[in-house]
mmJSON file of the N, C-alpha and C atoms, coordinates in Angstrom:
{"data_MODEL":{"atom_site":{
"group_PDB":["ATOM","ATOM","ATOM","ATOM","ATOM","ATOM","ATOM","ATOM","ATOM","ATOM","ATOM","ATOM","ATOM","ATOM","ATOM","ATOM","ATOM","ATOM","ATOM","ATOM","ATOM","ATOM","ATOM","ATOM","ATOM","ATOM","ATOM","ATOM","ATOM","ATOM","ATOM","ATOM","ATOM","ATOM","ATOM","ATOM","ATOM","ATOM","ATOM","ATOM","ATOM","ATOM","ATOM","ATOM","ATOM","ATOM","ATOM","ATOM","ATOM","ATOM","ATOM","ATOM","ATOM","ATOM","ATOM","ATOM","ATOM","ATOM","ATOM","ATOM","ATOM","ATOM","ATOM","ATOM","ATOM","ATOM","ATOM","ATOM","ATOM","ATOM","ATOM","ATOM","ATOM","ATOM","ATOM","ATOM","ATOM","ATOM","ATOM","ATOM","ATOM","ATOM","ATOM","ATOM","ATOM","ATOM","ATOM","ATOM","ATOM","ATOM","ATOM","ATOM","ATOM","ATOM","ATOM","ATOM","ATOM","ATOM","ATOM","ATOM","ATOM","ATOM","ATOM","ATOM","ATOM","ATOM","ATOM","ATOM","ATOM","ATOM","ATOM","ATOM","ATOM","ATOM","ATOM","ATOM","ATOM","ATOM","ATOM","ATOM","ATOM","ATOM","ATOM","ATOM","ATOM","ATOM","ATOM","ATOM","ATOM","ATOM","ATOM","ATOM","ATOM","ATOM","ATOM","ATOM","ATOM","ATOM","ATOM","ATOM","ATOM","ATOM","ATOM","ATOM","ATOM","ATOM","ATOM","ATOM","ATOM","ATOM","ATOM","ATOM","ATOM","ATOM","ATOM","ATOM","ATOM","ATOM","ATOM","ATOM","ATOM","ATOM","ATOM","ATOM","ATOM","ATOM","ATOM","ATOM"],
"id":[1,2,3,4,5,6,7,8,9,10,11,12,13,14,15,16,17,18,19,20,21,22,23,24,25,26,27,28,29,30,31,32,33,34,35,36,37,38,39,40,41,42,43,44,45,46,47,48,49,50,51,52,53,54,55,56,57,58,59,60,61,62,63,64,65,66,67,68,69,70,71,72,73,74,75,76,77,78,79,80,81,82,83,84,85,86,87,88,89,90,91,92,93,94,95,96,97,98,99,100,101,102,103,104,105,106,107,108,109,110,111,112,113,114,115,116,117,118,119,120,121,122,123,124,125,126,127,128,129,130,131,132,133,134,135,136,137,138,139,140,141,142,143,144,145,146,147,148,149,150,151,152,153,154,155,156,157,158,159,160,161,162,163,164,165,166,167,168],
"type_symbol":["N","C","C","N","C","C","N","C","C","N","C","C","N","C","C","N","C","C","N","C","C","N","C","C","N","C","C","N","C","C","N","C","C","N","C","C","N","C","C","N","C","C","N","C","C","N","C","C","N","C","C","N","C","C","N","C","C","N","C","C","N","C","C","N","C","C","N","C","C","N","C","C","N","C","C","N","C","C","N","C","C","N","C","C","N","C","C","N","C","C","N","C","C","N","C","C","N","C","C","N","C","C","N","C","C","N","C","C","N","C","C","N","C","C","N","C","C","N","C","C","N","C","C","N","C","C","N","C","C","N","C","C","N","C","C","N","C","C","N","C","C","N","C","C","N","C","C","N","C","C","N","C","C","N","C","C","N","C","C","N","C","C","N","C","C","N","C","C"],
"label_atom_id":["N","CA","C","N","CA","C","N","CA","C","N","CA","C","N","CA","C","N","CA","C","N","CA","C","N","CA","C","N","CA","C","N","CA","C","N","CA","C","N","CA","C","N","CA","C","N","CA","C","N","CA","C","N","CA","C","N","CA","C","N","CA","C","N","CA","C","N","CA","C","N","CA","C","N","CA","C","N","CA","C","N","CA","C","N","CA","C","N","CA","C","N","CA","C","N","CA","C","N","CA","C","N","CA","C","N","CA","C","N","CA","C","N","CA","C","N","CA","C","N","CA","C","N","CA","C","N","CA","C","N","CA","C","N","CA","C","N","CA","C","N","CA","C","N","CA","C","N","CA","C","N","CA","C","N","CA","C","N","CA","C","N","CA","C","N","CA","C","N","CA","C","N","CA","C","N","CA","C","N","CA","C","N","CA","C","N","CA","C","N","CA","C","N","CA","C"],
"label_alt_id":[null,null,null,null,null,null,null,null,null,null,null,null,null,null,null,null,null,null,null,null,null,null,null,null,null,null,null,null,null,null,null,null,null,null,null,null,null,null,null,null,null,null,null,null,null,null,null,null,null,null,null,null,null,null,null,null,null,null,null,null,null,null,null,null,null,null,null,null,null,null,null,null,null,null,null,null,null,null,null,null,null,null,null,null,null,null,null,null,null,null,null,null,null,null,null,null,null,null,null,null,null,null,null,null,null,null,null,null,null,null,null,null,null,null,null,null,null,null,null,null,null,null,null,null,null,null,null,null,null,null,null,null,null,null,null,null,null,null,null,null,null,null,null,null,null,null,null,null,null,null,null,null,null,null,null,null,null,null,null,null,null,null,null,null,null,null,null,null],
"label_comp_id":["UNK","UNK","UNK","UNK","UNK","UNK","UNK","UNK","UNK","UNK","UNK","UNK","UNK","UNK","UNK","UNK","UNK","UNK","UNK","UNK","UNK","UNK","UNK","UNK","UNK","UNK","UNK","UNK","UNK","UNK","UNK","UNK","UNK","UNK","UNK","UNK","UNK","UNK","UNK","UNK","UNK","UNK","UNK","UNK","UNK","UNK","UNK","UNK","UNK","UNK","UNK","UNK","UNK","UNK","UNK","UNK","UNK","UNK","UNK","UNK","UNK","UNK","UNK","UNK","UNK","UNK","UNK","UNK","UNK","UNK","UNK","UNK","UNK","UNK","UNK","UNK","UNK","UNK","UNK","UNK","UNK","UNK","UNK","UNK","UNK","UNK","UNK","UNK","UNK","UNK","UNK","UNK","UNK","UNK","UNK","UNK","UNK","UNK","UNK","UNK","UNK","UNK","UNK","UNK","UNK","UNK","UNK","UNK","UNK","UNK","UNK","UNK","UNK","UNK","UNK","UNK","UNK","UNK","UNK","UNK","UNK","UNK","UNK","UNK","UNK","UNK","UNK","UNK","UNK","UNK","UNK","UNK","UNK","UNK","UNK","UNK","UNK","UNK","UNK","UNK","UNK","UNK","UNK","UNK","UNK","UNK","UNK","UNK","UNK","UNK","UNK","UNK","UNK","UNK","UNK","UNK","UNK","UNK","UNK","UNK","UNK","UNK","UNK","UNK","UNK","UNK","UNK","UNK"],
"label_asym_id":["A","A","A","A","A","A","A","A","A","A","A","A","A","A","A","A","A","A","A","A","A","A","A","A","A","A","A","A","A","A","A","A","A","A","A","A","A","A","A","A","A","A","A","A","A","A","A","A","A","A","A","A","A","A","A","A","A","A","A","A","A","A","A","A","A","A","A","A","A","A","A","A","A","A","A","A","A","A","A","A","A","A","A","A","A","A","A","A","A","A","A","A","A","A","A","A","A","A","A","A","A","A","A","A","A","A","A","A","A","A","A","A","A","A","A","A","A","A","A","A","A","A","A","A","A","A","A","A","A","A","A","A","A","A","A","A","A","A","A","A","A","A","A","A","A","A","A","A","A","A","A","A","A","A","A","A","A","A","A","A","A","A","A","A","A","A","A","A"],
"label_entity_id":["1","1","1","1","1","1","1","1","1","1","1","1","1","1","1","1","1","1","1","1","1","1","1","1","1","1","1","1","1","1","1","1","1","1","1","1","1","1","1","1","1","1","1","1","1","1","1","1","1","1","1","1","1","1","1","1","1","1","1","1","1","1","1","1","1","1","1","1","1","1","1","1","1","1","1","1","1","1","1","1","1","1","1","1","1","1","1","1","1","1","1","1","1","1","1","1","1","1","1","1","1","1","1","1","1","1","1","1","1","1","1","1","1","1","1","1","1","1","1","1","1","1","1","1","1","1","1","1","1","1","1","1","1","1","1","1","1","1","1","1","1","1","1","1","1","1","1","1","1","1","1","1","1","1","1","1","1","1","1","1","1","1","1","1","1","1","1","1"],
"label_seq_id":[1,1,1,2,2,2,3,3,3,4,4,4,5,5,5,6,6,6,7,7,7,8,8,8,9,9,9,10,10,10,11,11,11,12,12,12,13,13,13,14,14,14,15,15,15,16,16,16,17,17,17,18,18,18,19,19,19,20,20,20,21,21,21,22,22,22,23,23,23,24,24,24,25,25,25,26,26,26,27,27,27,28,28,28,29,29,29,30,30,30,31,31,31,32,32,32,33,33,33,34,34,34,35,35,35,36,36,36,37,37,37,38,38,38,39,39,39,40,40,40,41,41,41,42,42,42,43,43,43,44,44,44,45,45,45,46,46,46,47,47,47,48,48,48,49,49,49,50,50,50,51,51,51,52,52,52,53,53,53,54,54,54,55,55,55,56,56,56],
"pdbx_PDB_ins_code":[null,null,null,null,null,null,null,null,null,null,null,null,null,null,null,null,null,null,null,null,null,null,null,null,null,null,null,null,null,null,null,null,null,null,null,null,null,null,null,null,null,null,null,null,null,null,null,null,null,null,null,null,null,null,null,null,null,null,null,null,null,null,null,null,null,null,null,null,null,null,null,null,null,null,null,null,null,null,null,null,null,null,null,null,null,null,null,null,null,null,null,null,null,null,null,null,null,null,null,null,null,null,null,null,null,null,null,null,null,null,null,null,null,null,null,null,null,null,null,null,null,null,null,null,null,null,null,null,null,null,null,null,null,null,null,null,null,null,null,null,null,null,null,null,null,null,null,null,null,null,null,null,null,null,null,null,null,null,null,null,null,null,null,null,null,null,null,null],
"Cartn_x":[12.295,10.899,10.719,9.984,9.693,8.646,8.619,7.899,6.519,6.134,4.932,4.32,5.308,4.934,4.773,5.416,5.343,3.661,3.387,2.131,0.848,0.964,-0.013,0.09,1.558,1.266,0.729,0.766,0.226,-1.333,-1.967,-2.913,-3.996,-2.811,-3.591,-3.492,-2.407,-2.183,-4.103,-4.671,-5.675,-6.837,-6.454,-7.686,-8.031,-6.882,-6.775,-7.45,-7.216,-7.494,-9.055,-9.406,-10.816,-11.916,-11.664,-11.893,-11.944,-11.06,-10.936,-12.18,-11.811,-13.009,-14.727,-14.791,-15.849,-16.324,-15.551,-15.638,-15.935,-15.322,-15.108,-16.831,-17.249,-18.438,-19.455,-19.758,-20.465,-20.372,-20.338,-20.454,-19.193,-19.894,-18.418,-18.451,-19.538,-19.331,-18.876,-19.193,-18.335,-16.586,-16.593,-15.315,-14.565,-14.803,-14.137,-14.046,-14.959,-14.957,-13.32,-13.915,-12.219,-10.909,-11.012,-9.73,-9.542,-10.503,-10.461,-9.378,-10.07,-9.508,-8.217,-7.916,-6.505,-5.281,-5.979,-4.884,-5.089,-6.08,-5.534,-4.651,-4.317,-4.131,-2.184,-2.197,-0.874,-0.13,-0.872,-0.537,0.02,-0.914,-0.362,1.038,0.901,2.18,3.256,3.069,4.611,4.88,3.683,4.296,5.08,4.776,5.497,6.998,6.635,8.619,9.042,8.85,9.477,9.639,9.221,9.309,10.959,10.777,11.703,12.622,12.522,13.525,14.588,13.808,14.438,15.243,15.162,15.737,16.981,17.034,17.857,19.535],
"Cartn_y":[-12.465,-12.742,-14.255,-15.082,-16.232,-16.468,-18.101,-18.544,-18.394,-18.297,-17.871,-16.472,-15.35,-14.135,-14.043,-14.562,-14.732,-15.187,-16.379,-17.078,-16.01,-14.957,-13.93,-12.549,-12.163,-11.441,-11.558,-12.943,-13.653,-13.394,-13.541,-13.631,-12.028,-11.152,-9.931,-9.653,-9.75,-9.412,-10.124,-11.228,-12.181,-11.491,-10.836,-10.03,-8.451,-8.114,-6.722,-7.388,-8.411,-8.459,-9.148,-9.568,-9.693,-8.245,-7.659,-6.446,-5.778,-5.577,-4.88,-5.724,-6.831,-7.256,-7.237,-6.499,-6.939,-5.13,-4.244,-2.775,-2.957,-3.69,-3.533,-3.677,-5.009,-5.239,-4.7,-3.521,-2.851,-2.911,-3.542,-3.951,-3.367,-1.721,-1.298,-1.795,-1.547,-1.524,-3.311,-3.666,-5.102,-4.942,-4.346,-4.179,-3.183,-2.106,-1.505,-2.573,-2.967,-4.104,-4.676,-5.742,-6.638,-5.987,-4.562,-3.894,-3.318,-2.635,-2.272,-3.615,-4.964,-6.428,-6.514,-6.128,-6.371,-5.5,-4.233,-3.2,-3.648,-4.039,-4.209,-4.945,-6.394,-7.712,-7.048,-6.616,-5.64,-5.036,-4.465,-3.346,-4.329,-5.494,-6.362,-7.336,-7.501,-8.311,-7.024,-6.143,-5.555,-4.998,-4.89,-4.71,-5.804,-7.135,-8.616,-8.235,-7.913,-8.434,-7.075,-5.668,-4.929,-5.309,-5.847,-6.118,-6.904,-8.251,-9.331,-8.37,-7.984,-7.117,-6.146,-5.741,-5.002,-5.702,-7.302,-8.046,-8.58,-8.605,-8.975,-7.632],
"Cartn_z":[13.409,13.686,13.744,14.818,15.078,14.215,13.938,13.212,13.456,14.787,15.315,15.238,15.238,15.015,13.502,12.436,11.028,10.915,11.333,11.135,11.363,12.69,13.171,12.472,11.48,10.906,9.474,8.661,7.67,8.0,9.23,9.584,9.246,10.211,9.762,8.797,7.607,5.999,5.409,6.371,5.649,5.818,7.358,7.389,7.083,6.586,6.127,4.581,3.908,2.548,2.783,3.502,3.922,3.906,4.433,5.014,3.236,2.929,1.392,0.665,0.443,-0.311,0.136,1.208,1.929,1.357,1.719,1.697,-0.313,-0.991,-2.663,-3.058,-2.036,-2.829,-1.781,-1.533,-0.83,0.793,1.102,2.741,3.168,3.645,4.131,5.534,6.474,7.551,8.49,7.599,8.13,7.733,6.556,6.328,7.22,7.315,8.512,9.582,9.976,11.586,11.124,10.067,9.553,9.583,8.945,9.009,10.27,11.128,12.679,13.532,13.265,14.274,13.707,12.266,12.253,12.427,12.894,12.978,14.432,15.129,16.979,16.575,15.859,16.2,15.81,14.446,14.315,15.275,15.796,17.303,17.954,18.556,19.534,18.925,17.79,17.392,16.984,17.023,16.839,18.15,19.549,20.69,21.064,21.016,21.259,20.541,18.979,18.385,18.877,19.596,20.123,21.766,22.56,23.74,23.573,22.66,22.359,21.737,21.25,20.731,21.724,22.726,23.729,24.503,24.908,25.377,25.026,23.71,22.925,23.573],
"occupancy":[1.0,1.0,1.0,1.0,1.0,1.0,1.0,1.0,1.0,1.0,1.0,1.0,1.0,1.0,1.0,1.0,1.0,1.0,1.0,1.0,1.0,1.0,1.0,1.0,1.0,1.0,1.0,1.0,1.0,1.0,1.0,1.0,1.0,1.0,1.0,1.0,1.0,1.0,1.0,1.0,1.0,1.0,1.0,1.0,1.0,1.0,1.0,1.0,1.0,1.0,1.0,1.0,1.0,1.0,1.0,1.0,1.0,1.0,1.0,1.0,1.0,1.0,1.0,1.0,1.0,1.0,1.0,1.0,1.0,1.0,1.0,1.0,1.0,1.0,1.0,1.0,1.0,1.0,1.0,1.0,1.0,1.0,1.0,1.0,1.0,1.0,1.0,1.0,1.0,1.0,1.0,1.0,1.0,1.0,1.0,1.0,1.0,1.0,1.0,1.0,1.0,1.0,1.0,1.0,1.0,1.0,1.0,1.0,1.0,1.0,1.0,1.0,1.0,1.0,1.0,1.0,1.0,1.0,1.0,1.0,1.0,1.0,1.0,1.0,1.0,1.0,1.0,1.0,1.0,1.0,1.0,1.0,1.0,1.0,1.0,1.0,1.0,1.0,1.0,1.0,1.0,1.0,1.0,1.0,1.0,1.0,1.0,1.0,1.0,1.0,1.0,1.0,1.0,1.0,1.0,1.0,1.0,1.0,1.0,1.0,1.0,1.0,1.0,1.0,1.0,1.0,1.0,1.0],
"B_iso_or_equiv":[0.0,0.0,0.0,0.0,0.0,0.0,0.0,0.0,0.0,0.0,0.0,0.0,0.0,0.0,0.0,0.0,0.0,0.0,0.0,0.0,0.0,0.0,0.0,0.0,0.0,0.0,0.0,0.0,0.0,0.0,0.0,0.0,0.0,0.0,0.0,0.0,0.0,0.0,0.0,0.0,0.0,0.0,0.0,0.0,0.0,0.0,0.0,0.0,0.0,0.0,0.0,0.0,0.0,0.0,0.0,0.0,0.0,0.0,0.0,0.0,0.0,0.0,0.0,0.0,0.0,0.0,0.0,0.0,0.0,0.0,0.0,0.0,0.0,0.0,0.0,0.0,0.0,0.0,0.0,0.0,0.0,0.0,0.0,0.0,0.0,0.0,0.0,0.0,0.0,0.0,0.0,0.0,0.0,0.0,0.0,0.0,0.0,0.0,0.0,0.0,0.0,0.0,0.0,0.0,0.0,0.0,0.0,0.0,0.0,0.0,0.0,0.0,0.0,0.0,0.0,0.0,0.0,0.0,0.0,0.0,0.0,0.0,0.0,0.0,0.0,0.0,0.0,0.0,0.0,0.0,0.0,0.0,0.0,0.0,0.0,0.0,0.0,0.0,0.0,0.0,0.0,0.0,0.0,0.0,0.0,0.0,0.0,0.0,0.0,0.0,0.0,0.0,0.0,0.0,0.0,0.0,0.0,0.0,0.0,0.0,0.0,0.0,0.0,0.0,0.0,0.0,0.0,0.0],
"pdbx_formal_charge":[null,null,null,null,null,null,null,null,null,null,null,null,null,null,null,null,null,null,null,null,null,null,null,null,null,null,null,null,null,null,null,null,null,null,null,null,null,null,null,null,null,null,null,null,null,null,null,null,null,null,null,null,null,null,null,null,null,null,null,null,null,null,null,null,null,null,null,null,null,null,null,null,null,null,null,null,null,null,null,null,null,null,null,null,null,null,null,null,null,null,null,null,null,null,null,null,null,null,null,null,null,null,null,null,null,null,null,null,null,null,null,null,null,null,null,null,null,null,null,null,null,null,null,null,null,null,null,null,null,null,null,null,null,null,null,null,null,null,null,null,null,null,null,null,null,null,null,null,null,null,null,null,null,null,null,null,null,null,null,null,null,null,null,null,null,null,null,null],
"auth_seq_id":[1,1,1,2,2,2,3,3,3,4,4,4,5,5,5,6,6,6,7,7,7,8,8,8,9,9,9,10,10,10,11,11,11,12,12,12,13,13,13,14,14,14,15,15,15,16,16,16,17,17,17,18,18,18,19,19,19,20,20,20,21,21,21,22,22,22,23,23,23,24,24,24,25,25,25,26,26,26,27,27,27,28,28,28,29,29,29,30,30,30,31,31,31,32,32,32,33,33,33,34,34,34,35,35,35,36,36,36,37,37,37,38,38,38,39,39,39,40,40,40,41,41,41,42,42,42,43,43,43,44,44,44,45,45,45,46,46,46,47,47,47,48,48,48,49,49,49,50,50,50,51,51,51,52,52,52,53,53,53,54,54,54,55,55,55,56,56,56],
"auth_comp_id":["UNK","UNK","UNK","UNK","UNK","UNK","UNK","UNK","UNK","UNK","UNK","UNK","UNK","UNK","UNK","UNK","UNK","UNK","UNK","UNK","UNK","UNK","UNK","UNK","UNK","UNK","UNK","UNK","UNK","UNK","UNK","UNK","UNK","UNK","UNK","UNK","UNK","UNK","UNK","UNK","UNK","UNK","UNK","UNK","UNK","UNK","UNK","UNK","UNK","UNK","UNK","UNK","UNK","UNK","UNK","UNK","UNK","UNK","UNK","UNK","UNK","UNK","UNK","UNK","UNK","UNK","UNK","UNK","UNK","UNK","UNK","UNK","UNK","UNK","UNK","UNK","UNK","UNK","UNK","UNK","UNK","UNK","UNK","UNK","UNK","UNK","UNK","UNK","UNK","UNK","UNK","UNK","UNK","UNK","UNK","UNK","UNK","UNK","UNK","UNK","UNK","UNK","UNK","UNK","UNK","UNK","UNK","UNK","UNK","UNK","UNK","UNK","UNK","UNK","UNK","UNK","UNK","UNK","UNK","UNK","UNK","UNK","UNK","UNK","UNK","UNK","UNK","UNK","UNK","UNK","UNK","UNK","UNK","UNK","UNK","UNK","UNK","UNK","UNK","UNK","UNK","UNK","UNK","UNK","UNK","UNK","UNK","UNK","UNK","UNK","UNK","UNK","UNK","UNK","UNK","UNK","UNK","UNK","UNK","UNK","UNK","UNK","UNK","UNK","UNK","UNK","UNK","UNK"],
"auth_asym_id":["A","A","A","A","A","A","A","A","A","A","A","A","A","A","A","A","A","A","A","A","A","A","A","A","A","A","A","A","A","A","A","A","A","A","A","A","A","A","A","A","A","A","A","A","A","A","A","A","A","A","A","A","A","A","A","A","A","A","A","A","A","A","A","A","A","A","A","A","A","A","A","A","A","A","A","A","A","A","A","A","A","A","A","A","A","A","A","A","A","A","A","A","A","A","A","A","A","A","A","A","A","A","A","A","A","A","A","A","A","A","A","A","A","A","A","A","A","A","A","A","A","A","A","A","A","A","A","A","A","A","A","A","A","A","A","A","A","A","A","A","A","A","A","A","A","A","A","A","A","A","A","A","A","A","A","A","A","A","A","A","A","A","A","A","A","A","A","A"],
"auth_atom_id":["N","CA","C","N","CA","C","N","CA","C","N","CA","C","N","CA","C","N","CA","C","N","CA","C","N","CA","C","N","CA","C","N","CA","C","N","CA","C","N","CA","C","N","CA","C","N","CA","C","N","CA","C","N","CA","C","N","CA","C","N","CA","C","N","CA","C","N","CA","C","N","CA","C","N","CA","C","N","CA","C","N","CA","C","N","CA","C","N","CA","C","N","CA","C","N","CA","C","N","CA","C","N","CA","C","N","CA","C","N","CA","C","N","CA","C","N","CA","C","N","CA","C","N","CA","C","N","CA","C","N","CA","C","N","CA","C","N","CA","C","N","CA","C","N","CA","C","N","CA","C","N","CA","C","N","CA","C","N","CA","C","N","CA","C","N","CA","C","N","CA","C","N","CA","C","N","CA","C","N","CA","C","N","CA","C","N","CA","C","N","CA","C","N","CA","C"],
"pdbx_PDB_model_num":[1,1,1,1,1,1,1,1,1,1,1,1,1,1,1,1,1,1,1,1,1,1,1,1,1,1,1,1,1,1,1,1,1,1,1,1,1,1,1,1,1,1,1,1,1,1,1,1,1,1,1,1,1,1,1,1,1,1,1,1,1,1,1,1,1,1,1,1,1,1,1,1,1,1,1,1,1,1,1,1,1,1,1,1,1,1,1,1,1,1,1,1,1,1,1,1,1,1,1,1,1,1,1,1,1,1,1,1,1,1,1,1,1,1,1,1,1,1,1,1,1,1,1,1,1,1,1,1,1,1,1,1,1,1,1,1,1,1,1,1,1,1,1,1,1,1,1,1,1,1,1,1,1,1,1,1,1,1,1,1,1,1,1,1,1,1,1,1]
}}}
């Protein structure tokens, strides 16, 4: 994994833990939103290290 794909999955780990705290102290429905953007953002970075991966 490139240092760049490391940095974007750090990213969604930030916003999955965003999302939790947002859902903890009542506000679910923003929290779903947060955890919704980071499971796309997931999706899209493990289609990238499987594409690269296929190349390999």
């Amino acid at each position: 994994m490139k240092g760049e794909e490391l940095e974007r999955l750090y990213s969604v780990s930030a916003q999955l833990k965003k999302g939790l705290e947002h859902i903890s102290t009542g506000r679910v429905e923003i929290g779903r939103v947060w955890i919704q953007e980071a499971a796309r953002a997931l999706s899209i970075l493990l289609a990238i290290v499987e594409s690269e991966n296929g190349k390999e």
